[in-house]
C-alpha positions as CSV (number, residue, x, y, z in Angstrom):
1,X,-40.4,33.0,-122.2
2,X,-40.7,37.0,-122.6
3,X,-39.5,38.5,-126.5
4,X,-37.6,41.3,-126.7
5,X,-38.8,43.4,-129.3
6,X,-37.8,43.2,-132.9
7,X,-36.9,47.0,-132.2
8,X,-34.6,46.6,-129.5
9,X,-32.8,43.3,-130.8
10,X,-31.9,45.8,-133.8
11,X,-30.3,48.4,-131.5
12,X,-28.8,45.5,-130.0
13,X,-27.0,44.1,-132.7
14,X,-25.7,47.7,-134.1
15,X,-23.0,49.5,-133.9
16,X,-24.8,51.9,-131.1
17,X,-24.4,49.1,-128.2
18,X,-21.3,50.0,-126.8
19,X,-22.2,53.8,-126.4
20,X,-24.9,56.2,-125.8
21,X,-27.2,57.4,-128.2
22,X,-30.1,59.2,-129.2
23,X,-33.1,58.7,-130.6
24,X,-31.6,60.8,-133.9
25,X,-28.4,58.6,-133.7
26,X,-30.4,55.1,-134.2
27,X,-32.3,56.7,-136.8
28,X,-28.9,57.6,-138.4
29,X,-27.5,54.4,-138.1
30,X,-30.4,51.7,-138.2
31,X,-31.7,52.7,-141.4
32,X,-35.0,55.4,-139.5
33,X,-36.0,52.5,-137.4
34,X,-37.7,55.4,-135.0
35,X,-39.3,57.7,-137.6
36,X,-42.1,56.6,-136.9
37,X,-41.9,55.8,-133.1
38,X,-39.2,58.5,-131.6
39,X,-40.8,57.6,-127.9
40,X,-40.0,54.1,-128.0
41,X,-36.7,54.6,-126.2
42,X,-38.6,57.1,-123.5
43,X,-41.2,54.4,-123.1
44,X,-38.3,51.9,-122.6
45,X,-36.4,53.3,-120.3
46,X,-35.6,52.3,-116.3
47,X,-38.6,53.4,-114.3
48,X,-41.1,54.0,-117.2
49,X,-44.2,55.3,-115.4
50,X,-46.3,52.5,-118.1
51,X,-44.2,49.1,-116.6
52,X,-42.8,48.4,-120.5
53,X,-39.8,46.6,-120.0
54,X,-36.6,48.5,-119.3
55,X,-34.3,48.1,-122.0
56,X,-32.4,51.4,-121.9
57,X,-31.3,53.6,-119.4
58,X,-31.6,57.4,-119.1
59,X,-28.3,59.0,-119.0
60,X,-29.5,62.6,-119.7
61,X,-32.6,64.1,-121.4
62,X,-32.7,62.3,-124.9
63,X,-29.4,60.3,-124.2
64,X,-29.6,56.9,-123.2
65,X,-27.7,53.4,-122.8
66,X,-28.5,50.0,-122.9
67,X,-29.7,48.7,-119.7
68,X,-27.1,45.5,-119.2
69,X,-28.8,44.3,-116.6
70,X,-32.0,43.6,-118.6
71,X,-30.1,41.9,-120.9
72,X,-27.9,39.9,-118.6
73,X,-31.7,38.9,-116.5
74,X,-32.7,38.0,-120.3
């Protein structure tokens, strides 16, 4: 079976599920969890040109969503 990533499953289970966000929002809210990684939503996204898995979806430059389809496949 396929593991999420310890990243996402922390975006998951915030407050930011239910809404889009940025990069700079889960930073706010999950403690800086991108400092160090501010591409990992980019990389994530629907349609990454590197086949990651698609855990986000792009609404607008730097704005994305959870992709609920990923998570209902899951």
């Amino acid at each position: 079976m396929k593991k999420r990533s310890l990243i996402f499953e922390i975006i998951l289970n915030s407050s930011l599920k239910e809404k889009s966000f940025s990069v700079k929002d889960i930073n706010k809210f999950c403690n800086n969890l991108l400092f160090k990684s501010p591409s990992f939503i980019s990389k994530h996204s629907i349609d990454n040109p590197g086949g990651y898995s698609e855990y986000f979806k792009r609404i607008s430059r730097g704005i994305y969503v959870i992709n609920k389809t990923y998570i209902n496949n899951f």
